[in-house]
PADO-497278 format. One record per residue (C-alpha): residue in one letter; x, y negated, z negated. Coordinates in pm, whole numbers, padded with zeros to 5 digits. Layout:
 type   east  north     up
    A      X      Y      Z
...
This chain:
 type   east  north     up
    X -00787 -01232 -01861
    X -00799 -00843 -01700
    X -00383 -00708 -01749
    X -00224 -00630 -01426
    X -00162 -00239 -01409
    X  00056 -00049 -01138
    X -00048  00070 -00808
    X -00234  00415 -00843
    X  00032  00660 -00805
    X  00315  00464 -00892
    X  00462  00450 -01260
    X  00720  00238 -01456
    X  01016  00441 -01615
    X  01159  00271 -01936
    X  01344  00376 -02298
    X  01366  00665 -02379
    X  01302  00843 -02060
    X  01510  00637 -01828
    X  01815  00768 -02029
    X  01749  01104 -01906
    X  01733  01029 -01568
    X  02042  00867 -01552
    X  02181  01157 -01730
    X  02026  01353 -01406
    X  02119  01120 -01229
    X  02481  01076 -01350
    X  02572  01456 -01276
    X  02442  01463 -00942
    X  02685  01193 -00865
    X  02974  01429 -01033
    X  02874  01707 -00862
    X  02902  01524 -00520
    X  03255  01409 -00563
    X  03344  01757 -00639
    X  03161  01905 -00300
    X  03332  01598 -00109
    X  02988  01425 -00075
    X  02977  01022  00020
    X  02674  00839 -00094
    X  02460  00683  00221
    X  02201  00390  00130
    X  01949  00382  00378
    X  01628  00096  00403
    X  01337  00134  00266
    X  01118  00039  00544
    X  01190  00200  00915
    X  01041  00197  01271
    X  00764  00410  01235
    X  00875  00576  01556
    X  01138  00709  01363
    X  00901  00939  01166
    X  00670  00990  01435
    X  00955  01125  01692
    X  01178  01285  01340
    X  00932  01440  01146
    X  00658  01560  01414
    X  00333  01322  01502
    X  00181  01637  01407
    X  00243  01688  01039
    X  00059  01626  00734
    X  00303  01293  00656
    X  00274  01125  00994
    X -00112  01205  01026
    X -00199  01138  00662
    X  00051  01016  00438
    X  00250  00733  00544
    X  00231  00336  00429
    X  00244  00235  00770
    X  00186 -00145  00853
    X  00234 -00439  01110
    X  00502 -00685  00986
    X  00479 -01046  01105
    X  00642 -00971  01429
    X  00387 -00757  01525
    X  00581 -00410  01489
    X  00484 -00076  01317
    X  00734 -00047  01040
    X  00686  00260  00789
    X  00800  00288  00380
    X  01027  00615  00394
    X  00814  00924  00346
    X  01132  01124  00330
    X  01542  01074  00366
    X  01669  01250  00656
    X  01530  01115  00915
    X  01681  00746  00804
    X  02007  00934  00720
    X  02011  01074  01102
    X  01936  00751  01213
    X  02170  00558  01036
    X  02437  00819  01152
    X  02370  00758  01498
    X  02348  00383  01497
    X  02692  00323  01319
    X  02865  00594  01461
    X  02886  00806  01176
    X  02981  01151  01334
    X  03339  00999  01491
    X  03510  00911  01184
    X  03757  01203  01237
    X  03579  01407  00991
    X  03565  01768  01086
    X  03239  01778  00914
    X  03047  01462  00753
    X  02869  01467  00394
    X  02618  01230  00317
    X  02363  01248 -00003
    X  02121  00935 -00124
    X  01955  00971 -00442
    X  01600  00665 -00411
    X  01277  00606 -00351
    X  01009  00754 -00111
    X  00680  00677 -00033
    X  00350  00885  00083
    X -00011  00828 -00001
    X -00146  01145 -00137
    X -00348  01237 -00380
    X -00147  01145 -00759
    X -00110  01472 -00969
    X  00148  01556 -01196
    X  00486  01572 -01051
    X  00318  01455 -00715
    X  00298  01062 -00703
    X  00273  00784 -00386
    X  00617  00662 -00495
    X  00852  00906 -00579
    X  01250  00961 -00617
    X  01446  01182 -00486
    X  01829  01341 -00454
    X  01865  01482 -00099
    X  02200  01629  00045
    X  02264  01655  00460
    X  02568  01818  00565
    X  02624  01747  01023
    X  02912  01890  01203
    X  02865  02228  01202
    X  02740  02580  01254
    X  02890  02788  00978
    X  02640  02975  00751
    X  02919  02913  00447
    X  02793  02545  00477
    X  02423  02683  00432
    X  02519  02882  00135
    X  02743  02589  00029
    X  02416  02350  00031
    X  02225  02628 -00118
    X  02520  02598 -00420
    X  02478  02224 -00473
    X  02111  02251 -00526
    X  02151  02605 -00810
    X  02472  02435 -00912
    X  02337  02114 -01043
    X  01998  02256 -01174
    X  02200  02474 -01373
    X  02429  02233 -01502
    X  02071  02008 -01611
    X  02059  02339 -01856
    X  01709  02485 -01654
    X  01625  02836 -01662
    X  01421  03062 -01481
    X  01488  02887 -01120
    X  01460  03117 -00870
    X  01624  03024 -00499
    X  01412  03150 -00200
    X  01524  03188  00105
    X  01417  03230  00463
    X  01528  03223  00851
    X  01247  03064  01061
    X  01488  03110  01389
    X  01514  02877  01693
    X  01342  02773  01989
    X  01519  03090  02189
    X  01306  03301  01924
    X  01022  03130  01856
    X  00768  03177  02132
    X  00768  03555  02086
    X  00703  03474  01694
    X  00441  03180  01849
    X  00267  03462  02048
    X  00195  03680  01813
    X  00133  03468  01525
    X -00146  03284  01770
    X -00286  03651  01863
    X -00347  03697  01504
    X -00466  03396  01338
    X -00676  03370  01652
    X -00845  03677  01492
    X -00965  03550  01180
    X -01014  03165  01218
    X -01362  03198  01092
    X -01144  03231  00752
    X -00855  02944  00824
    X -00966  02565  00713
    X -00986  02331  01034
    X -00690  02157  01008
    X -00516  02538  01068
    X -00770  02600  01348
    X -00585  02314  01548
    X -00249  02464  01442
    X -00288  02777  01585
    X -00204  02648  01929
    X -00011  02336  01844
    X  00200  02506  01539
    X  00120  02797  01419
    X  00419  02800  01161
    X  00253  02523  00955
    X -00012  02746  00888
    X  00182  02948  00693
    X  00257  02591  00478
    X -00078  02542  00418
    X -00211  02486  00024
    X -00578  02585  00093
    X -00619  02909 -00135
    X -00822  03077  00166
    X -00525  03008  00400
    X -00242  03120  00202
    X -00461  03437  00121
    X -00507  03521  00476
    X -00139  03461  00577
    X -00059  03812  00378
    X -00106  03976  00650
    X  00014  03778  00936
    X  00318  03794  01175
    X  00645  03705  00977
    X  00919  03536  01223
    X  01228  03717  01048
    X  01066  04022  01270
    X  01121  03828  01595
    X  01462  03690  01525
    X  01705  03662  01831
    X  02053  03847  01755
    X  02218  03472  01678
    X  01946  03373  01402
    X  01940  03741  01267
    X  02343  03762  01240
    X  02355  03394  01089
    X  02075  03460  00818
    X  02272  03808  00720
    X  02600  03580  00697
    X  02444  03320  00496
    X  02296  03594  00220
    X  02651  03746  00244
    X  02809  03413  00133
    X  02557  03359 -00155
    X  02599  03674 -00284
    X  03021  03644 -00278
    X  02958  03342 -00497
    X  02701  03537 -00751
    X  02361  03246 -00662
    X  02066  03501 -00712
    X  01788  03523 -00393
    X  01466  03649 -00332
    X  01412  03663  00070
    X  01052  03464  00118
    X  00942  03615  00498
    X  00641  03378  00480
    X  00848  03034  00362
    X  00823  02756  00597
    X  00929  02404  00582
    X  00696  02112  00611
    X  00869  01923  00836
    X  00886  01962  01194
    X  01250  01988  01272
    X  01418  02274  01041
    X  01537  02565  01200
    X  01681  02885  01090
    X  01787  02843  00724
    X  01534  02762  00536
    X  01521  02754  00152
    X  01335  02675 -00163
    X  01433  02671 -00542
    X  01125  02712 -00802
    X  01071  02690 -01152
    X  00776  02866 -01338
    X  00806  02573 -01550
    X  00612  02316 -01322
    X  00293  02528 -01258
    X  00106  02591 -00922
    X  00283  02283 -00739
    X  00662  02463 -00874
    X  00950  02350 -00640
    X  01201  02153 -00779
    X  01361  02082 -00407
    X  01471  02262 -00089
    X  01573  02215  00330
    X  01677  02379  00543
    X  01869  02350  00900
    X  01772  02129  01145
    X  02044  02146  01414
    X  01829  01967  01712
    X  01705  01651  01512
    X  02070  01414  01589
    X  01981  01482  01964
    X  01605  01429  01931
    X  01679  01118  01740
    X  01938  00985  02026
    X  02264  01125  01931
    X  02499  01411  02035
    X  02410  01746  01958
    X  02524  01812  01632
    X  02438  02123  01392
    X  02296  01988  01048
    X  02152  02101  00693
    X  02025  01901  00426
    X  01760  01920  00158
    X  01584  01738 -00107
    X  01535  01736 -00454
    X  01214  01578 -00646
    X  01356  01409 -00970
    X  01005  01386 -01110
    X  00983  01754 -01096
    X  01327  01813 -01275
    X  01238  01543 -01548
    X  00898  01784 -01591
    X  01079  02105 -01596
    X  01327  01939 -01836
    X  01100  01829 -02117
    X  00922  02143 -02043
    X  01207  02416 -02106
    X  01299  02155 -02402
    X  01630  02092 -02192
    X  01666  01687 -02286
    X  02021  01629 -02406
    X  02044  01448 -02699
    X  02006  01042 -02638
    X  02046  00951 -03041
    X  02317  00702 -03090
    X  02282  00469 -02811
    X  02420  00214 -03075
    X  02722  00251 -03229
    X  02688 -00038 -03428
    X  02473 -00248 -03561
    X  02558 -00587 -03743
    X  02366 -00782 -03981
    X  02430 -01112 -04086
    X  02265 -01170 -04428
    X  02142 -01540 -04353
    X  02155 -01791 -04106
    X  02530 -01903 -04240
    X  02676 -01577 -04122
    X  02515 -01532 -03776
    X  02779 -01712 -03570
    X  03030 -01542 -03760
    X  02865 -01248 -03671
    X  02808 -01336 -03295
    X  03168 -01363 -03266
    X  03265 -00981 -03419
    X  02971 -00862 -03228
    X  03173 -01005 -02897
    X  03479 -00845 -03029
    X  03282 -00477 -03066
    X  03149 -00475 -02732
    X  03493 -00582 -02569
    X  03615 -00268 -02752
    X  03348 -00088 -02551
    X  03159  00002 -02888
    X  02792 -00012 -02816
    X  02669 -00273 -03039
    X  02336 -00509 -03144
    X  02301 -00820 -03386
    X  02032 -00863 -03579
    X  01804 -01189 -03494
    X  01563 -01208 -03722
    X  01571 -01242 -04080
    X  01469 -00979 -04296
    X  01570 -00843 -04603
    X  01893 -00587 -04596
    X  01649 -00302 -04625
    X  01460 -00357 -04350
    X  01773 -00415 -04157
    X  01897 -00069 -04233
    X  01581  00101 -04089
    X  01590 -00117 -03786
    X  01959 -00021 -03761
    X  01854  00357 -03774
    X  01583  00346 -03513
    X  01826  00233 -03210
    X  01986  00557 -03342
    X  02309  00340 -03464
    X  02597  00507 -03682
    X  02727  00234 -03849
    X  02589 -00101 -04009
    X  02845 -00350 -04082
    X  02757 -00625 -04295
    X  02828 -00975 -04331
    X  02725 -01222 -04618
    X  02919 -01495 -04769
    X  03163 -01316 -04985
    X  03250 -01077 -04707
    X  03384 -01387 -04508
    X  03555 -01519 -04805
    X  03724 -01234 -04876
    X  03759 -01123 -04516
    X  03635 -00726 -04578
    X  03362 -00679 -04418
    X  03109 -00413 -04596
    X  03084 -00144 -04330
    X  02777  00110 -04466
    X  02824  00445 -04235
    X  02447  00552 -04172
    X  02484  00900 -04086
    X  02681  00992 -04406
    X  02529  00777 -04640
    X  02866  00588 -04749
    X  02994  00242 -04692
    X  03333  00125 -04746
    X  03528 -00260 -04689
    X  03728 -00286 -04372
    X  03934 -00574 -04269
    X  03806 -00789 -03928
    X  04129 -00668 -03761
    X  04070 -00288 -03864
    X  03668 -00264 -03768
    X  03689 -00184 -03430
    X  03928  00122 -03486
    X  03750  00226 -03814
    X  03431  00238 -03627
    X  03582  00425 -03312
    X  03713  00691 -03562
């Protein structure tokens, strides 16, 4: 009979690796309690109108990417493509914004869906860490966004991440940028792919987004919006490099970087790593102060971005930056026969109460084969139990890392072993 194999584009995660992503995952979950962050669990399935009206009908992700479907009460529903959107959703629905909060934090760290074209660090379902920050205006909760996102790549021990950064103003400044970004492209679409031949008058800032080679050429030369900032986009964007630079997170200004999403405004950012090759960020956002009202709520200013854990796992083994997982087991007990193993059952009950990561040995084997088993879970201690270690009540404790063994009393193992 044929074996049953994943969905294209979707992949298990099991020992080893899932150890390092809850190590990832485990630090992003630190790091939020220090920023003041709750955690937000949103559905996995939405409305698609939700996408349609929060991401824009006319992006790559509404038009191309989405698991869209008719459930059997005949409505669109939609796996999430992306977080914020649900989180701006959810936010309005319960009433989020009037908890008394001067400013509410929200991240979710889960699953997303989009059906693209499976490369590596690129897959139909993939994880990831987002942050969105509503409530306010201040470009020291840009830079303070900007922080989580260099703070906890840092802390995962990468190198060589680089934090771009961008204003792509607001719909006071746009249709002068609009105008002459149309005037131009309009001048060499012969050299654009289609799908940026229709964006020239529906969006010309998603050209700019574009992965063909010939379009991101050709966008060298075009119009860049920081030169058609109003005077409240301009003095936000200088306020926001201010406040990264008073807390030391290096920049590089990117004129021509543009968010794929429909609803960002002003701030937006990027962090790379040279690590992951052509496809290189390992997350970014932006602002997107209009989406809460688009989506039914009151106006309220927002920020938020994402973060790929795929891509971090990649840049990870990469840069060699895996902490070390060794020693998963503390413990590993061996009964030398069949007469010993409740015996052994029982002190393997008493190890784990003491919070000592511990196994039992199953199987029968002979002692030497136990030993290696016990040293490929990584375990630092084998304690051993035959007949005369019951009689006499010492159990023969053999320390696996140092190559010793010694005979500890029942009532002193758990201590011994935490020593």
């Amino acid at each position: 009979m044929e074996k049953i194999t994943a969905v294209k584009g979707m992949q298990d995660i099991y020992q080893p690796e899932v150890r390092l992503w809850q190590h990832i995952e485990s630090l992003i979950r630190s790091e939020m309690n220090t920023f003041a962050y709750g955690e937000i669990r949103t559905p996995i399935i939405e409305k698609t109108e939700l996408f349609v009206r929060g991401v824009g009908d006319g992006t790559d992700i509404v038009k191309k990417e989405m698991y869209t479907f008719t459930d059997k009460g005949e409505r669109s529903v939609t796996m999430r493509p992306e977080g914020t959107a649900s989180v701006v959703r959810a936010i309005n629905e319960h009433n989020l914004l009037n908890s008394g909060e001067p400013v509410s934090k929200f991240y979710y760290i889960g699953p997303m869906f989009r059906y693209e074209r499976p490369q590596k660090g690129r897959l139909r379902q993939f994880y990831q860490f987002g942050v969105e920050c509503y409530g306010s205006e201040s470009p020291f909760i840009d830079a303070e966004v900007i922080q989580i996102l260099y703070n906890i790549l840092s802390k995962l021990k990468l190198s060589d991440i680089c934090v771009k950064l961008n204003s792509i103003g607001c719909p006071e400044c746009r249709p002068v940028f609009r105008q002459s970004a149309e005037k131009y492209f309009s001048g060499i679409k012969e050299k654009l792919c289609g799908e940026c031949n229709e964006r020239i008058s529906s969006n010309p800032l998603r050209i700019y987004d574009c992965k063909t080679p010939s379009c991101k050429e050709n966008t060298e030369g075009a119009p860049v919006i920081l030169e058609h900032l109003c005077p409240g986009c301009s003095g936000h964007f200088e306020k926001v490099k201010a406040a990264l630079d008073s807390i030391g997170i290096p920049f590089t200004v990117d004129p021509r970087l543009v968010r794929g999403l429909d609803y960002y405004t002003r701030t937006a950012f990027e962090v790379t790593s040279r690590h992951l090759g052509a496809q290189d960020a390992l997350g970014g956002g932006g602002r997107y102060d209009n989406l809460v009202s688009e989506l039914g709520g009151p106006k309220t200013p927002a920020i938020g971005f994402a973060m790929g854990l795929e891509r971090v796992v990649i840049a990870m083994k990469n840069q060699k930056a895996e902490p070390d997982f060794t020693g998963g087991c503390r413990a590993y007990v061996i009964p030398l026969s069949k007469n010993e193993s409740g015996y052994a059952f029982k002190l393997l009950s008493a190890l784990r109460k003491a919070n000592i990561p511990s196994q039992m040995a199953v199987s029968e084997k002979k002692a030497g084969a136990h030993f290696k088993d016990a040293e490929k879970l990584g375990a630092d201690f084998a304690v051993i139990i035959g007949e005369d270690e019951i009689k006499n009540g010492a159990l023969t404790v053999k320390d696996l890392k140092n190559r010793s063994q010694k005979s500890v009393s029942e009532s002193e193992l758990t201590e011994y072993i935490k020593g």
